[in-house]
CHARMM-style PDB file with segment names, atoms N, HN, CA, C and O in Angstrom:
ATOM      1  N   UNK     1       0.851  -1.172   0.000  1.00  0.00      PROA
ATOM      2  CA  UNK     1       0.000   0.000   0.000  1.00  0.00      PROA
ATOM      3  C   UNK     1       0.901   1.241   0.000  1.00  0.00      PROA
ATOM      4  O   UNK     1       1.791   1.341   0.845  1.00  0.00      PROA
ATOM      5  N   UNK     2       0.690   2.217  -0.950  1.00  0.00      PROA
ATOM      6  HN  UNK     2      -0.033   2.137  -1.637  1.00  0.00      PROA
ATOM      7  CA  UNK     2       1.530   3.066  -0.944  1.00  0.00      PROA
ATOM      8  C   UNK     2       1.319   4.967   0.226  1.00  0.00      PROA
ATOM      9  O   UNK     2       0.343   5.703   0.365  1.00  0.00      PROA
ATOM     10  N   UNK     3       2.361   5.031   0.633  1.00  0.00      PROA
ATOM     11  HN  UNK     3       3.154   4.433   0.521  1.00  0.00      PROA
ATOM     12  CA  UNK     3       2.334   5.684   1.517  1.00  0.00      PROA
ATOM     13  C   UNK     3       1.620   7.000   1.267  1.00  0.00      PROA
ATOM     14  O   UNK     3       1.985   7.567   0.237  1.00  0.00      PROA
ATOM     15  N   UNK     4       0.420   7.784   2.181  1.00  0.00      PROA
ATOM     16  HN  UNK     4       0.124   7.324   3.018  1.00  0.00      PROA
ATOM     17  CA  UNK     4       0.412   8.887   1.247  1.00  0.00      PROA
ATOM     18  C   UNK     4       0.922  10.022   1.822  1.00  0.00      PROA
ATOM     19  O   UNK     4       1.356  10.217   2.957  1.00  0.00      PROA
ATOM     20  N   UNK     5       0.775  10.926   0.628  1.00  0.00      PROA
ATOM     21  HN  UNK     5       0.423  10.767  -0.294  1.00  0.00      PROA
ATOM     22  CA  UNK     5       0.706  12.274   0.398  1.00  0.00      PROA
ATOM     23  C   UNK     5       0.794  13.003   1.159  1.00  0.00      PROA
ATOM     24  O   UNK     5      -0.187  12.812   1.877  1.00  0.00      PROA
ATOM     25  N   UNK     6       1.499  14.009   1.649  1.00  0.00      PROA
ATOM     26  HN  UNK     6       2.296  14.164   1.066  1.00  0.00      PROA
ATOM     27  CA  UNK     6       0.718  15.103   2.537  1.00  0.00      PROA
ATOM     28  C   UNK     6      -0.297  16.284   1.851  1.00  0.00      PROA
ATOM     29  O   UNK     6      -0.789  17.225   2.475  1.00  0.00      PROA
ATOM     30  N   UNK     7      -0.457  16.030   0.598  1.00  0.00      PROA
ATOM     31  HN  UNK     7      -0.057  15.266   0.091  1.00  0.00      PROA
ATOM     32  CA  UNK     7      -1.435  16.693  -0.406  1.00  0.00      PROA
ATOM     33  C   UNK     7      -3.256  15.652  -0.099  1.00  0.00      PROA
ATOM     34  O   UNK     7      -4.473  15.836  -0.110  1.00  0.00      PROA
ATOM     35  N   UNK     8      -2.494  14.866   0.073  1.00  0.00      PROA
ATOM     36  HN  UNK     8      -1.506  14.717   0.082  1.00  0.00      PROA
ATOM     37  CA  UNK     8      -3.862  13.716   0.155  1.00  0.00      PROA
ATOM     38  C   UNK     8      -4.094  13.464   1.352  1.00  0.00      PROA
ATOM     39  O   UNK     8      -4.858  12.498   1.344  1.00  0.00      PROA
ATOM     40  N   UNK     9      -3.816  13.861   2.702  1.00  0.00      PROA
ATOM     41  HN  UNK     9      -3.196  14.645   2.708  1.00  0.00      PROA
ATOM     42  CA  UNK     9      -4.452  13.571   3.889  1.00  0.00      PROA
ATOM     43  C   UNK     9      -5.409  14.617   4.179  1.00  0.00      PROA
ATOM     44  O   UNK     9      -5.048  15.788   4.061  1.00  0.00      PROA
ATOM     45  N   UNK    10      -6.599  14.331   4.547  1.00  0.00      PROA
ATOM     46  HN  UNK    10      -6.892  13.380   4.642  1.00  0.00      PROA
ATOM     47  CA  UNK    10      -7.794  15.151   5.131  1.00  0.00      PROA
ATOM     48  C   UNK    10      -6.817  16.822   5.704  1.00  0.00      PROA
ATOM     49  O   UNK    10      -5.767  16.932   6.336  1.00  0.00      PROA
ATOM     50  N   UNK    11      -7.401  17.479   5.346  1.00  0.00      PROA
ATOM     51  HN  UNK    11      -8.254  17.390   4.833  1.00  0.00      PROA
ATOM     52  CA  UNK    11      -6.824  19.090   5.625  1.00  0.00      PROA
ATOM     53  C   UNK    11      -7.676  19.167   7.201  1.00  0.00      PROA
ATOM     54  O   UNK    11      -8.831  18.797   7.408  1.00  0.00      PROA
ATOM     55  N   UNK    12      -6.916  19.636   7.986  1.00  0.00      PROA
ATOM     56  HN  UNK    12      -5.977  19.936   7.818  1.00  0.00      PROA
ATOM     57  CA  UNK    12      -7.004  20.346   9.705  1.00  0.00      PROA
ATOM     58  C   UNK    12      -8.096  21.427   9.598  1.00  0.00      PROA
ATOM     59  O   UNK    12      -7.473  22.327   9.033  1.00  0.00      PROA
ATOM     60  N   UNK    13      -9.014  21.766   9.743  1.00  0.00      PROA
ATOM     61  HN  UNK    13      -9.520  21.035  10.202  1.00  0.00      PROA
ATOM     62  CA  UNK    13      -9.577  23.017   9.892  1.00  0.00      PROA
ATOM     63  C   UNK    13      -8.942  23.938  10.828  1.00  0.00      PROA
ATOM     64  O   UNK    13      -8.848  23.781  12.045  1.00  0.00      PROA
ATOM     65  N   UNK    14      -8.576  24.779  10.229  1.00  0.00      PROA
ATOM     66  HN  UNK    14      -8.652  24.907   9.240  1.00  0.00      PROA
ATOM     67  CA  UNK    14      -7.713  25.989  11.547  1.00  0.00      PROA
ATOM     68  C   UNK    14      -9.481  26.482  12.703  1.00  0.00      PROA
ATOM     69  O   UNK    14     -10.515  27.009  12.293  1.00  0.00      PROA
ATOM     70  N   UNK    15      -9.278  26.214  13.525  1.00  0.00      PROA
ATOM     71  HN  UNK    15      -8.438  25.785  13.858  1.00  0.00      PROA
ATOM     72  CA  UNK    15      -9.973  26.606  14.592  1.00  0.00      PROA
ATOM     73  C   UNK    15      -9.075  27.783  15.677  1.00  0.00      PROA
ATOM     74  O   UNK    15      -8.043  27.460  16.263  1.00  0.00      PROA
ATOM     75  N   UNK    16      -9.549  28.806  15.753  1.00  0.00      PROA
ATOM     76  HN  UNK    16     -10.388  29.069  15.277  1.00  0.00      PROA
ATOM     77  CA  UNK    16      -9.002  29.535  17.154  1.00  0.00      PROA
ATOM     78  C   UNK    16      -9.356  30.203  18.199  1.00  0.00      PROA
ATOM     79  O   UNK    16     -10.406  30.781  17.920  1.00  0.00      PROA
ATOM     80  N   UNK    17      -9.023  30.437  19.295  1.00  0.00      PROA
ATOM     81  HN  UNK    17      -8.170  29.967  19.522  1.00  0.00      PROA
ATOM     82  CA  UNK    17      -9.919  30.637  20.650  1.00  0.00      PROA
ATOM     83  C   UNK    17      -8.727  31.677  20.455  1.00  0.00      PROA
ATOM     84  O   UNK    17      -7.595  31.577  19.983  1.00  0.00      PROA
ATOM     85  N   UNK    18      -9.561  32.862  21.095  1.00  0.00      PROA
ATOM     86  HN  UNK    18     -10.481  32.943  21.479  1.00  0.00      PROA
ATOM     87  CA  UNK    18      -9.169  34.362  21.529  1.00  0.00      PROA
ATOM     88  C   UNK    18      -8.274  33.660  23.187  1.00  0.00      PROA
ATOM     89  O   UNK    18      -8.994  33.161  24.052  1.00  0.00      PROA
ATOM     90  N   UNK    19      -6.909  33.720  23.375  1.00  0.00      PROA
ATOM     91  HN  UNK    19      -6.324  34.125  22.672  1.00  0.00      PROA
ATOM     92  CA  UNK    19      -6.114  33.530  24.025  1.00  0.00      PROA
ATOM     93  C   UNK    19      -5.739  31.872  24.170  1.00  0.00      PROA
ATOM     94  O   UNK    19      -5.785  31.444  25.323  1.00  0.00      PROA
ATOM     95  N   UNK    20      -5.472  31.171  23.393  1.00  0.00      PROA
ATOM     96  HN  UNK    20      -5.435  31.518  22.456  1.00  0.00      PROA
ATOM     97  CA  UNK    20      -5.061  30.020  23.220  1.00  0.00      PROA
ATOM     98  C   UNK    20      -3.641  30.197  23.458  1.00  0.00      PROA
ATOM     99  O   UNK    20      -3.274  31.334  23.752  1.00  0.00      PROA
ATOM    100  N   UNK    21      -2.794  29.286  23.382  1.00  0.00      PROA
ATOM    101  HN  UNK    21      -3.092  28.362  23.143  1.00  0.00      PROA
ATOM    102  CA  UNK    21      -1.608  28.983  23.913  1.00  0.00      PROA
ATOM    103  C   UNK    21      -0.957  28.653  22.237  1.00  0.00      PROA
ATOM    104  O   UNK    21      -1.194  27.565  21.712  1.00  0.00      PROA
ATOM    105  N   UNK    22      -0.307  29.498  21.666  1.00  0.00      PROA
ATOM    106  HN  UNK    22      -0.115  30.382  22.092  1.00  0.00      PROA
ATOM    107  CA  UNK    22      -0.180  29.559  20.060  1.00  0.00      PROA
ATOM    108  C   UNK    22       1.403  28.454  20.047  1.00  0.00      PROA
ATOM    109  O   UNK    22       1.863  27.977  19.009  1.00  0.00      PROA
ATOM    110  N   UNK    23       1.994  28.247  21.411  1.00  0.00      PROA
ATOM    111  HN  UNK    23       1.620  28.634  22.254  1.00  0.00      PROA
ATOM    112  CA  UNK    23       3.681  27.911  21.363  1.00  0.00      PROA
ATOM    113  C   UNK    23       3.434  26.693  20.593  1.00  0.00      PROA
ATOM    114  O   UNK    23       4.337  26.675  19.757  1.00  0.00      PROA
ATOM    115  N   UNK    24       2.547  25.464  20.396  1.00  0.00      PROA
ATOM    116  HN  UNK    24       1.813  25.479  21.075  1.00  0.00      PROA
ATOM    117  CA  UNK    24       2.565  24.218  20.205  1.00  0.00      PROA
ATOM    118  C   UNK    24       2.321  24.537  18.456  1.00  0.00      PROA
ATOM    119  O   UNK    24       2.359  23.688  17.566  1.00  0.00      PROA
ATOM    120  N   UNK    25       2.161  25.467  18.357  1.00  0.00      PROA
ATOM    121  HN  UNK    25       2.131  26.157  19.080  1.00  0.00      PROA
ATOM    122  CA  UNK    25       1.316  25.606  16.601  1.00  0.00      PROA
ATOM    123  C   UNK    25       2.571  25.973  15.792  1.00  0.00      PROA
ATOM    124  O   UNK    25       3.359  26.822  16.210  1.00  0.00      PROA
ATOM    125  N   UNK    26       2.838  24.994  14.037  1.00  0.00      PROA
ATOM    126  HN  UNK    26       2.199  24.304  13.697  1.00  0.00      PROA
ATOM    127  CA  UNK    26       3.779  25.251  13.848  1.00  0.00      PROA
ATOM    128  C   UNK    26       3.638  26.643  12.626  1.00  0.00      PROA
ATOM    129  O   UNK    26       2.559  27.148  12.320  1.00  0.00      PROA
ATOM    130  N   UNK    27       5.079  27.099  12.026  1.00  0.00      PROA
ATOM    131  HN  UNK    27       5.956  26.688  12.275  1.00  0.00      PROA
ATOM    132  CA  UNK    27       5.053  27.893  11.745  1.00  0.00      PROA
ATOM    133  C   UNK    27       4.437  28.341  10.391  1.00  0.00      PROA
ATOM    134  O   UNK    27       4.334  29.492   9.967  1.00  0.00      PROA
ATOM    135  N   UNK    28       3.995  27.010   9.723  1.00  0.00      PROA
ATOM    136  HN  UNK    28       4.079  26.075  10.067  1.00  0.00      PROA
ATOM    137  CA  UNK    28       2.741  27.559   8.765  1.00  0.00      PROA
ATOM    138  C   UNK    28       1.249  27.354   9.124  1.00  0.00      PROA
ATOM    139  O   UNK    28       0.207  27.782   8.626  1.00  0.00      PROA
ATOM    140  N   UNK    29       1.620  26.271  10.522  1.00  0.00      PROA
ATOM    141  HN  UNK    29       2.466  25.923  10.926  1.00  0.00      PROA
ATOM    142  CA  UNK    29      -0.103  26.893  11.469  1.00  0.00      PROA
ATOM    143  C   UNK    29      -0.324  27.952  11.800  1.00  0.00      PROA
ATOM    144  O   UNK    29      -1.430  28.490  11.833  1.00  0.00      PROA
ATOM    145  N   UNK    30       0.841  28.464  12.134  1.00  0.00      PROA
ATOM    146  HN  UNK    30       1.740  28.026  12.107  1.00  0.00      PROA
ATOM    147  CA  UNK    30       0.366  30.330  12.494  1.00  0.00      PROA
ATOM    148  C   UNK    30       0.037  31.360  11.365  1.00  0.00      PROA
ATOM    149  O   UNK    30      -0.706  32.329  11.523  1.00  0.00      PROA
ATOM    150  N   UNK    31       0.854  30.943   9.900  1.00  0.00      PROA
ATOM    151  HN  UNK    31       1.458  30.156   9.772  1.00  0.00      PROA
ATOM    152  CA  UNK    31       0.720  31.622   9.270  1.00  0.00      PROA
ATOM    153  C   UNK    31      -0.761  31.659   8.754  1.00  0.00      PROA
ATOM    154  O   UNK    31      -1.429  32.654   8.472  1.00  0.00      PROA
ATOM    155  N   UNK    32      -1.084  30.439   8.701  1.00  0.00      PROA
ATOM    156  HN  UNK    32      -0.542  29.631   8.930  1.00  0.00      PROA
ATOM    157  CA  UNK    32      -2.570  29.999   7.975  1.00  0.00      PROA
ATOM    158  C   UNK    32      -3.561  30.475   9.301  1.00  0.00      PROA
ATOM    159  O   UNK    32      -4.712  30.812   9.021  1.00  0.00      PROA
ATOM    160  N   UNK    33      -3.158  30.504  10.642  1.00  0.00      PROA
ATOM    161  HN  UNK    33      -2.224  30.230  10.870  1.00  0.00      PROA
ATOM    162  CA  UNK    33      -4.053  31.663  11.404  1.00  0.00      PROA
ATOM    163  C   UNK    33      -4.146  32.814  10.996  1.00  0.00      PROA
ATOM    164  O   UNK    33      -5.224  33.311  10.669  1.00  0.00      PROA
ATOM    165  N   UNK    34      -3.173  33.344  10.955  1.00  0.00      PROA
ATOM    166  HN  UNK    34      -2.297  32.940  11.221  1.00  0.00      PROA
ATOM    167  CA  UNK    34      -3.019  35.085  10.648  1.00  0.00      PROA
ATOM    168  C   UNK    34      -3.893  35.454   9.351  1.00  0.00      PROA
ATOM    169  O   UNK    34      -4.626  36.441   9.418  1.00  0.00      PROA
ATOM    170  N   UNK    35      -3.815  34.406   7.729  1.00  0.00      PROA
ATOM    171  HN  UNK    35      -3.220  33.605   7.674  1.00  0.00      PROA
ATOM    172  CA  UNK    35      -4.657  34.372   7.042  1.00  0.00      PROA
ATOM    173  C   UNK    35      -6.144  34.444   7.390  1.00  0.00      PROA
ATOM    174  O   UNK    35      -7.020  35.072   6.796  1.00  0.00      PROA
ATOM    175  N   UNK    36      -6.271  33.494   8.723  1.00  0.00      PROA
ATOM    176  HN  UNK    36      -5.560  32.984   9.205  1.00  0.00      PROA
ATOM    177  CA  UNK    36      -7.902  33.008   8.974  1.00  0.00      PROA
ATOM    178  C   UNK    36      -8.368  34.708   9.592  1.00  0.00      PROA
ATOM    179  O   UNK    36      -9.400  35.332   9.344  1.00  0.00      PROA
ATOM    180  N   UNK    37      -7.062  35.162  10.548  1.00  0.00      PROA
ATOM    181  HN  UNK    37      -6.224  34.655  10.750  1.00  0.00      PROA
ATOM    182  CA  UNK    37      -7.576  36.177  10.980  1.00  0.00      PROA
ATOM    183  C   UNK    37      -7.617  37.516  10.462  1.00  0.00      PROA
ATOM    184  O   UNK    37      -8.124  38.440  11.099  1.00  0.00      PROA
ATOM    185  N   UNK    38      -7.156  37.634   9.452  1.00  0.00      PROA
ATOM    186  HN  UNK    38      -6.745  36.884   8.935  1.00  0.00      PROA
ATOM    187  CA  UNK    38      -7.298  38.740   8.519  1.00  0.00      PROA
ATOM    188  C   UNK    38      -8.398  38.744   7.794  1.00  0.00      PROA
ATOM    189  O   UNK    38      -9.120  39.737   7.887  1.00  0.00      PROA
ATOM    190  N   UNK    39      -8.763  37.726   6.967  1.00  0.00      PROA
ATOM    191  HN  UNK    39      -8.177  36.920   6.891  1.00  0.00      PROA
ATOM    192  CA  UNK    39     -10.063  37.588   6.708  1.00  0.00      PROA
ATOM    193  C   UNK    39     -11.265  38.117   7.487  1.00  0.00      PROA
ATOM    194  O   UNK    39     -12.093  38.888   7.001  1.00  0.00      PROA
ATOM    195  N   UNK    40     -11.307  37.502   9.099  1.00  0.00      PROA
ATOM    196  HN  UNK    40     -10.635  36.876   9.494  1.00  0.00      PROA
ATOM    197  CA  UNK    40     -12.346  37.691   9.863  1.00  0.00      PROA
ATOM    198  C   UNK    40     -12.385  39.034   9.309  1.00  0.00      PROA
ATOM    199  O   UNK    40     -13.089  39.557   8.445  1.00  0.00      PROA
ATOM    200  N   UNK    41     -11.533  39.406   9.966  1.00  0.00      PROA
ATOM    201  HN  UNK    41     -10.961  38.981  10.668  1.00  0.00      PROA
ATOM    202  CA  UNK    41     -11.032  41.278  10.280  1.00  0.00      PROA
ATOM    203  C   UNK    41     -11.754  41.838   9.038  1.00  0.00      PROA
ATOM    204  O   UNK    41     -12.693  42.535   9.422  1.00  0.00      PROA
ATOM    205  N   UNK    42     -11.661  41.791   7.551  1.00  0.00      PROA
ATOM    206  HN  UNK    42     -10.898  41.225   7.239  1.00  0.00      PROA
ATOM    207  CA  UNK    42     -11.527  42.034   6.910  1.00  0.00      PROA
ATOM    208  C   UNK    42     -13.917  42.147   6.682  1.00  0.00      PROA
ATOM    209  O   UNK    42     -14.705  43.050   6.398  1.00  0.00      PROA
ATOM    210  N   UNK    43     -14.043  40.657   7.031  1.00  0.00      PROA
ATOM    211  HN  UNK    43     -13.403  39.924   7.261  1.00  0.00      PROA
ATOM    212  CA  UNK    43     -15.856  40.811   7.204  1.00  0.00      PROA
ATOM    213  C   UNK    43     -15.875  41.545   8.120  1.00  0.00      PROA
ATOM    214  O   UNK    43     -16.425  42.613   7.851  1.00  0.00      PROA
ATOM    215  N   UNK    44     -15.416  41.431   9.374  1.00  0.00      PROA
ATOM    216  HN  UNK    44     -14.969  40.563   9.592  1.00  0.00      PROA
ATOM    217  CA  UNK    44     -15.915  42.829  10.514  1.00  0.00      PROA
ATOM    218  C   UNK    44     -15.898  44.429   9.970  1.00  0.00      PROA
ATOM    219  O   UNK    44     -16.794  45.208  10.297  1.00  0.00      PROA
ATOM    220  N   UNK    45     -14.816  44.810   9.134  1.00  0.00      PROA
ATOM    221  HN  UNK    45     -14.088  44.178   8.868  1.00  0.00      PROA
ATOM    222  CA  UNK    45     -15.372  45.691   8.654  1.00  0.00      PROA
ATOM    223  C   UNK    45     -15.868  46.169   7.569  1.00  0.00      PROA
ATOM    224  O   UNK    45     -16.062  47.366   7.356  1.00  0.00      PROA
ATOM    225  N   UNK    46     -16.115  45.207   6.776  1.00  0.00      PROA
ATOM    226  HN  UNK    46     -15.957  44.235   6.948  1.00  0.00      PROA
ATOM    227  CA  UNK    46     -17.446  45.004   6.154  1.00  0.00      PROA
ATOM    228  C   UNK    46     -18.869  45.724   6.380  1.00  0.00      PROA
ATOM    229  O   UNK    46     -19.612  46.584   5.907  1.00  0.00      PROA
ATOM    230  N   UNK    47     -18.711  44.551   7.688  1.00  0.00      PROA
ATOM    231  HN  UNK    47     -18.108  43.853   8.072  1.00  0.00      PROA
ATOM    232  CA  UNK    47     -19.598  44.918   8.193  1.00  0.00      PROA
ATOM    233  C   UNK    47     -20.226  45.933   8.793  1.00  0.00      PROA
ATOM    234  O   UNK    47     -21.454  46.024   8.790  1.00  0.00      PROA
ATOM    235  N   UNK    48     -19.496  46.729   9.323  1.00  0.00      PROA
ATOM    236  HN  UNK    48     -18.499  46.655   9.326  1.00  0.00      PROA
ATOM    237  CA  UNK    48     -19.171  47.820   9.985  1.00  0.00      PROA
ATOM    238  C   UNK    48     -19.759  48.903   9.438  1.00  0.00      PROA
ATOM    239  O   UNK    48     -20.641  49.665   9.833  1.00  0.00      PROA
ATOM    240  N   UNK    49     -18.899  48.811   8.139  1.00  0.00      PROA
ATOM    241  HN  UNK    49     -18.182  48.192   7.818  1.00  0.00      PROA
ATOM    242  CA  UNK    49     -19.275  50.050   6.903  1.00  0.00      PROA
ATOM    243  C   UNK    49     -20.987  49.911   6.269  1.00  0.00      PROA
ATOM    244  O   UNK    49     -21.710  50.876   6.022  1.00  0.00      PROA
ATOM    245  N   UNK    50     -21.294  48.707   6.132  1.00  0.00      PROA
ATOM    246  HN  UNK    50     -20.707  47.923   6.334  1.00  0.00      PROA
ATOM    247  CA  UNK    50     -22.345  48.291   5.859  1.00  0.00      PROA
ATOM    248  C   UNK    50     -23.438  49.062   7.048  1.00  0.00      PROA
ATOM    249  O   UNK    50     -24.253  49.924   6.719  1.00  0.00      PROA
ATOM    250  N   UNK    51     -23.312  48.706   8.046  1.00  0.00      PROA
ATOM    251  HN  UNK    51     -22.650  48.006   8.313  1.00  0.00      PROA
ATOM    252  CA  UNK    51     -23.760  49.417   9.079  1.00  0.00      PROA
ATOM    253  C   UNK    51     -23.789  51.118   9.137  1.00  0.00      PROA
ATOM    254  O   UNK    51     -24.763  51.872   9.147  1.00  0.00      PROA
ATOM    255  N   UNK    52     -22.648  51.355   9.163  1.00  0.00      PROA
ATOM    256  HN  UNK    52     -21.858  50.743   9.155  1.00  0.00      PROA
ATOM    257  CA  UNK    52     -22.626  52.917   9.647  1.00  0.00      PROA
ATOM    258  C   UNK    52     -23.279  53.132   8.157  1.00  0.00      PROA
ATOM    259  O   UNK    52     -24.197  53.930   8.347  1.00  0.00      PROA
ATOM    260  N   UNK    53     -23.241  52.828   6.897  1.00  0.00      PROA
ATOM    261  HN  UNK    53     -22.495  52.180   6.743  1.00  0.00      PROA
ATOM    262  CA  UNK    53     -24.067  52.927   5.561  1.00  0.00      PROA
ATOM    263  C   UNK    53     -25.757  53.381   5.940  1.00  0.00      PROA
ATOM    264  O   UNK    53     -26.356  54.335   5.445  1.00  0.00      PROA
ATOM    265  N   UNK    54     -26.238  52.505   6.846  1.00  0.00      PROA
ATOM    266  HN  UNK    54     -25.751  51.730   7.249  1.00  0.00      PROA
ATOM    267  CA  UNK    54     -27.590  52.025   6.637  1.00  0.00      PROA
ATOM    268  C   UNK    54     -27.810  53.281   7.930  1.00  0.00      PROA
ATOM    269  O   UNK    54     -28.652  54.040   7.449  1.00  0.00      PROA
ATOM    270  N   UNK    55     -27.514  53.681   8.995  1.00  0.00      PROA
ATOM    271  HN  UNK    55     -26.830  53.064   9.385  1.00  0.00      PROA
ATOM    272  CA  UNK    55     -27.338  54.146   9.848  1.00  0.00      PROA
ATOM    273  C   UNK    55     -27.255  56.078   9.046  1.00  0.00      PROA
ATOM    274  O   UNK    55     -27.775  56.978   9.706  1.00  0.00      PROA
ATOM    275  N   UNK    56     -26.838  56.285   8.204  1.00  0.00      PROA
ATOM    276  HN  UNK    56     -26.415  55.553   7.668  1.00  0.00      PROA
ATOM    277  CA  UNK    56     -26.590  57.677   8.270  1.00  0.00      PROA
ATOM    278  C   UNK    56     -27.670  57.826   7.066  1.00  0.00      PROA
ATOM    279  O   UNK    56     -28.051  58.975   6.845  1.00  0.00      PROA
ATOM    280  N   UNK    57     -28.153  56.876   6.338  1.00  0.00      PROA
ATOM    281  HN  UNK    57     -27.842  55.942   6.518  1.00  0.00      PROA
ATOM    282  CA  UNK    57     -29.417  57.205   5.379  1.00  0.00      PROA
ATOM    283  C   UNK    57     -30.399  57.381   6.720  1.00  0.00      PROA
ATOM    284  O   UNK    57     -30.979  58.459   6.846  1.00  0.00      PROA
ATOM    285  N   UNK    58     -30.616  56.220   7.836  1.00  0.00      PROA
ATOM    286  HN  UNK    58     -30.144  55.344   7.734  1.00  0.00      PROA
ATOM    287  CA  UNK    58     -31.500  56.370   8.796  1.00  0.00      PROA
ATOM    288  C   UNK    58     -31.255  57.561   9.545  1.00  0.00      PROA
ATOM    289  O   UNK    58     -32.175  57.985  10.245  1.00  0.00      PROA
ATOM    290  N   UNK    59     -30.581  57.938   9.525  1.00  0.00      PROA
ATOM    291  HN  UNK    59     -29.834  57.594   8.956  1.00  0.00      PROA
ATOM    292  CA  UNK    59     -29.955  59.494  10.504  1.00  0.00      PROA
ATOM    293  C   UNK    59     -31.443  60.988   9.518  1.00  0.00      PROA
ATOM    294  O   UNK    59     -32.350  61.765   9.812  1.00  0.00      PROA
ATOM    295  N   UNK    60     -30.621  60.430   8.271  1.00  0.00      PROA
ATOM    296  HN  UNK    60     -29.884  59.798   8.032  1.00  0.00      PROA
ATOM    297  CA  UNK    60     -31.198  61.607   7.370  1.00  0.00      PROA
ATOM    298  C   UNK    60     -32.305  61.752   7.345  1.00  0.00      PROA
ATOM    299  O   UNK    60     -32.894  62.833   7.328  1.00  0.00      PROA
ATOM    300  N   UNK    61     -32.964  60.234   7.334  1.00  0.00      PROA
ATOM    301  HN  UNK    61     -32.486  59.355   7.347  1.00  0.00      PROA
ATOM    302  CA  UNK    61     -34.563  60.472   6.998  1.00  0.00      PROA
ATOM    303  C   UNK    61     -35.159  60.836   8.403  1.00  0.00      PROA
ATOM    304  O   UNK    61     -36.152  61.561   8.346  1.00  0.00      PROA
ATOM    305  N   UNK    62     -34.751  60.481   9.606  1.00  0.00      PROA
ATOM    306  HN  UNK    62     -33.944  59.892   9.653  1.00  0.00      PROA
ATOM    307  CA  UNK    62     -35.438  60.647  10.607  1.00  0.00      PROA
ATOM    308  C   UNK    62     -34.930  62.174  11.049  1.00  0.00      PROA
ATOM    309  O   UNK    62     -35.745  62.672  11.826  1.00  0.00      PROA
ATOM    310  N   UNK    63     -33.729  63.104  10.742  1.00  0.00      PROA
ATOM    311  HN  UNK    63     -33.067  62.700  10.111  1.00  0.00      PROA
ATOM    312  CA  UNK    63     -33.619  64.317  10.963  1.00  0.00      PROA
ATOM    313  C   UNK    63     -34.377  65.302  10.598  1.00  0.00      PROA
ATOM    314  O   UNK    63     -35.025  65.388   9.555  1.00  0.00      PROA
ATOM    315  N   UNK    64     -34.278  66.261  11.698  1.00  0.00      PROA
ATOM    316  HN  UNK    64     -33.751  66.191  12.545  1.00  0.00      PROA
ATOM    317  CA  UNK    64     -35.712  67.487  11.940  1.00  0.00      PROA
ATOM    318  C   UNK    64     -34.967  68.596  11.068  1.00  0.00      PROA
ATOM    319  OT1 UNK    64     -35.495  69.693  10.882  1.00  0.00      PROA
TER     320      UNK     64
END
């Protein structure tokens, strides 16, 4: 049976908890965090803008 891959073993889902203990994670686990967490970052302000968007049309219409 031939040995496999590290292309062919089931991929890790990066999971992370806000103060985890990062020392055990290696150095393209961290990198592929920093990816996961830039992303987040990246929908939060998204979102954000999306918000303060909807928020200053609502400002306008409800101003006296």
């Amino acid at each position: 049976m031939p040995a496999m891959d590290e292309d062919d073993r089931p991929k890790k889902k990066i999971v992370h908890e806000i103060g985890q203990d990062l020392a055990l994670l290696s150095i393209k686990e961290l990198e592929d965090l920093i990816g996961l967490l830039n992303g987040e970052i990246g929908q939060l302000q998204a979102n954000i803008a999306t918000k303060q968007g909807s928020r200053s049309v609502a400002d306008q219409f409800f101003k006296k």
